[in-house]
C-alpha positions as CSV (number, residue, x, y, z in Angstrom):
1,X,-26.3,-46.2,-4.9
2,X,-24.3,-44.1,-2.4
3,X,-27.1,-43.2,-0.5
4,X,-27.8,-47.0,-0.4
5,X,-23.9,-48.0,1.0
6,X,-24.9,-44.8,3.7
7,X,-27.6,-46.7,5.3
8,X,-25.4,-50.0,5.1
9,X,-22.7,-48.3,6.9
10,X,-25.5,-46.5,10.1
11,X,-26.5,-50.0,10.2
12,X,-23.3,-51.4,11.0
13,X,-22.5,-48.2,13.2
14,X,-25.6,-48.3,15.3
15,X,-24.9,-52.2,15.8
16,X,-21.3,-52.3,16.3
17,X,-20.7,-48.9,18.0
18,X,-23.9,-47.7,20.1
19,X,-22.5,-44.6,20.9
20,X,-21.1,-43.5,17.6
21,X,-22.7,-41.2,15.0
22,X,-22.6,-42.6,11.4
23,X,-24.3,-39.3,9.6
24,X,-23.7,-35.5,10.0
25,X,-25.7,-33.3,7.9
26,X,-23.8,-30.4,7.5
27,X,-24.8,-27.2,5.6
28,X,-21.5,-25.6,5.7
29,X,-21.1,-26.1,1.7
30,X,-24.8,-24.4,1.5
31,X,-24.1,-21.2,3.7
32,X,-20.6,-20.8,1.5
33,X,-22.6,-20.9,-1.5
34,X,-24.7,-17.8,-0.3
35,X,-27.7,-19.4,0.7
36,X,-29.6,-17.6,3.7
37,X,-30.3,-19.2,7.0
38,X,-34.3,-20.5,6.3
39,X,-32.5,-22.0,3.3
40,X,-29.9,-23.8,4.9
41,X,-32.6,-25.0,7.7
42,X,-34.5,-26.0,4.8
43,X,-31.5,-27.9,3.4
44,X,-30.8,-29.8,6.2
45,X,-34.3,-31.2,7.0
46,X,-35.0,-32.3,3.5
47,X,-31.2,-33.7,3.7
48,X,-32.2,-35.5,7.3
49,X,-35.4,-36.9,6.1
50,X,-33.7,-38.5,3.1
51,X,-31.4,-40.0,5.5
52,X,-34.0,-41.3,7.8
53,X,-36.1,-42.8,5.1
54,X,-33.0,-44.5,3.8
55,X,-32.1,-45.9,6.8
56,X,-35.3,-47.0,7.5
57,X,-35.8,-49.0,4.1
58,X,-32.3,-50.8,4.6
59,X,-34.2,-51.9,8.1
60,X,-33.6,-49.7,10.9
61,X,-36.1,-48.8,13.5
62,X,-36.6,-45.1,13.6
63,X,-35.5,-44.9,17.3
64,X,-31.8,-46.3,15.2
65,X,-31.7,-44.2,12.8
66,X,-32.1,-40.8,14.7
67,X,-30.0,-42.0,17.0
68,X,-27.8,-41.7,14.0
69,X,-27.9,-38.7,13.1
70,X,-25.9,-34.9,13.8
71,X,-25.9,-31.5,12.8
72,X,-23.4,-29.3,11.4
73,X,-24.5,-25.5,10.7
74,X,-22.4,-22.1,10.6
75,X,-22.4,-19.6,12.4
76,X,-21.5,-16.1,10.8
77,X,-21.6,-12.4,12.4
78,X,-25.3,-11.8,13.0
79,X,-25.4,-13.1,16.4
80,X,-29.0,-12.8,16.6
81,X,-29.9,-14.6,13.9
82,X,-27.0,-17.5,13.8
83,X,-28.5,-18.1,17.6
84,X,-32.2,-18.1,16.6
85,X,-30.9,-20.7,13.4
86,X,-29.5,-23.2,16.2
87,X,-32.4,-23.2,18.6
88,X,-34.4,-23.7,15.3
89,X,-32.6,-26.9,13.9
90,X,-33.3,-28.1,17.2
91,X,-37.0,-28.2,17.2
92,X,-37.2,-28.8,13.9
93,X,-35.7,-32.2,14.0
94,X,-37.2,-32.9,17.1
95,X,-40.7,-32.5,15.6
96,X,-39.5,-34.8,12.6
97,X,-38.4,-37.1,14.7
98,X,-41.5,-37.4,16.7
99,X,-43.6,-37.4,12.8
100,X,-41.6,-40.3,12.1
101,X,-42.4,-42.3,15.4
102,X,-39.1,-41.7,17.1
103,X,-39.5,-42.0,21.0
104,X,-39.0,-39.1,23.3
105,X,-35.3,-40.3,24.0
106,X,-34.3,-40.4,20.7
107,X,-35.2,-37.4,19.0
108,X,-32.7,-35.4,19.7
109,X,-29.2,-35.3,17.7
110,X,-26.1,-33.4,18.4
111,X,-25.6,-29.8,16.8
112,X,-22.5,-28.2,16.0
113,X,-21.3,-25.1,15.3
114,X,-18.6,-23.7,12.9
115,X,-17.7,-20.2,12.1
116,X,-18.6,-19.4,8.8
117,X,-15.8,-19.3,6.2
118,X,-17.7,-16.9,3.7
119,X,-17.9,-14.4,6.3
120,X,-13.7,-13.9,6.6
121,X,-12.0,-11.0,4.9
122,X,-9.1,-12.0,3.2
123,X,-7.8,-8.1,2.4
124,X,-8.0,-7.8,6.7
125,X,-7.3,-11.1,8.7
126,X,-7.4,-9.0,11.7
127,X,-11.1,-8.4,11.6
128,X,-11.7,-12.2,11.3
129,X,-10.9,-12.1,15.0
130,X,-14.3,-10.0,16.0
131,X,-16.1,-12.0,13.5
132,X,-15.0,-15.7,15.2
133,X,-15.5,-14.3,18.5
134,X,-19.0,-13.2,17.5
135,X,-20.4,-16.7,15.3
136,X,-18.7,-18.5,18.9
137,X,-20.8,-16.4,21.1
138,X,-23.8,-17.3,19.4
139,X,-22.7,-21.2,18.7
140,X,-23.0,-20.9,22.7
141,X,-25.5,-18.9,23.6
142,X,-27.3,-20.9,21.0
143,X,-27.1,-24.2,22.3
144,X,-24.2,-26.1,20.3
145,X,-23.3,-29.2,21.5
146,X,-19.4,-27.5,20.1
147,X,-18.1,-25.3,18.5
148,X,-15.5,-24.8,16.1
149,X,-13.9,-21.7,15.4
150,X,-11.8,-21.1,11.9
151,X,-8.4,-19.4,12.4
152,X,-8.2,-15.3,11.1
153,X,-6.1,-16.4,8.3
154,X,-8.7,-19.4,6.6
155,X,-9.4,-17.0,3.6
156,X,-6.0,-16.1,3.0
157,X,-5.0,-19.9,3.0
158,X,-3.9,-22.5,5.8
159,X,-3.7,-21.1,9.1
160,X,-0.7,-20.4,11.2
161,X,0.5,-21.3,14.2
162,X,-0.8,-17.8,15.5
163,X,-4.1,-18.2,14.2
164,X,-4.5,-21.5,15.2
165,X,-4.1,-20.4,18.9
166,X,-6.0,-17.2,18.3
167,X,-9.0,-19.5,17.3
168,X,-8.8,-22.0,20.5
169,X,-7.9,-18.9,22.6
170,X,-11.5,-17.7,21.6
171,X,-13.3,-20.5,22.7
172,X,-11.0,-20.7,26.0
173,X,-11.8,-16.7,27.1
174,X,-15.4,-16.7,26.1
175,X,-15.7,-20.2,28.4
176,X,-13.8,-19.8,31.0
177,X,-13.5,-15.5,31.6
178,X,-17.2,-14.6,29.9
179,X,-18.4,-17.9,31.9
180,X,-21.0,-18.2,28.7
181,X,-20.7,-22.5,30.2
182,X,-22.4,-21.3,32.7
183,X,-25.6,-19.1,31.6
C-alpha cells in the first residue's frame, strides 16, 4: 500500500538523512475545499496519527517518527483566527506526541504557513495584496516556522513577474520595516 512505501521511505529518511523531514501534512487541499479551521485541525491530526502509527508498525521508535513529521496549514484573512489555528496545531501535536511516548525533544514538528488560495479574488487581483499581507501577518504573529505567500494574480492563473515580487516584497516589509521577527 502507499501508506505502506510512506513509512519505507521516513525509515530510510530518518536513517540516511537525520536532519531531513520525510512527511508534511498539509491541509491546503482541505481549506480550498471549504472546510473551516477546527475541521482542517481535525484533518491534520487524524492525518498525523495515521502517519505515526504507520511508521511505527514498519519499526520506527516514536522519538523517529515525530521527528518525521511537518505541518503545512493556510492562512486566509481572519487574522485572528488563522493565528489562533497555528498556535493550536502546535499543542495539539505536541500532546499527541507526548500520548504516543515521544520524548520532550521530539515532539515538536515544523509548521508552515501559506496564504490561502480560496480566499483570492480573481475579478480584483489588487485586493489579493491586503489579503496576503494579512494571512502573512498572522503566519508570523502566529508562530510559523515560514511562510509562503501566493502572488495577487494565483486565481487568475500563473503569476507574473510583478506578482511574484509583490509576494516576496510582503514578507521582506512586514520582517524587516514592521520588525514582526522581532515581537
Amino acid at each position: 500500500t502507499l501508506l505502506g512505501r510512506m513509512a519505507d521511505l521516513a525509515a530510510h529518511v530518518s536513517t540516511t538523512y537525520v536532519s531531513a523531514k520525510a512527511l508534511n501534512v498539509s491541509t491546503v487541499v482541505y481549506h480550498n475545499a471549504g472546510c473551516s479551521e477546527a475541521q482542517e485541525l481535525g484533518i491534520a491530526m487524524a492525518t498525523a496519527v495515521e502517519y505515526l502509527r504507520r511508521m511505527t508498525e514498519a519499526g520506527l521508535t516514536v522519538d523517529n517518527a515525530c521527528r518525521q513529521m511537518a505541518f503545512t496549514l493556510t492562512c486566509d484573512a481572519d487574522i485572528f483566527l488563522s493565528v489562533a489555528k497555528l498556535r493550536v496545531v502546535r499543542r495539539l501535536w505536541t500532546r499527541v506526541a507526548e500520548a504516543s511516548g515521544a520524548s520532550e525533544t521530539n515532539q515538536t514538528a515544523p509548521i508552515y504557513a501559506v496564504t490561502a488560495p480560496r480566499m483570492f479574488s480573481q475579478r480584483d487581483p489588487w485586493v489579493n495584496i491586503l489579503r496576503g499581507t494579512a494571512a502573512c501577518f498572522a503566519g508570523a504573529v502566529g508562530g510559523a516556522d515560514s511562510v509562503t505567500v501566493l502572488p495577487l494574480e494565483s486565481a487568475i492563473g500563473l503569476p507574473t513577474k510583478f506578482g511574484r515580487r509583490i509576494a516576496r516584497n510582503t514578507q521582506i516589509v512586514l520582517q524587516e520595516e514592521s520588525a514582526l521577527s522581532r515581537v
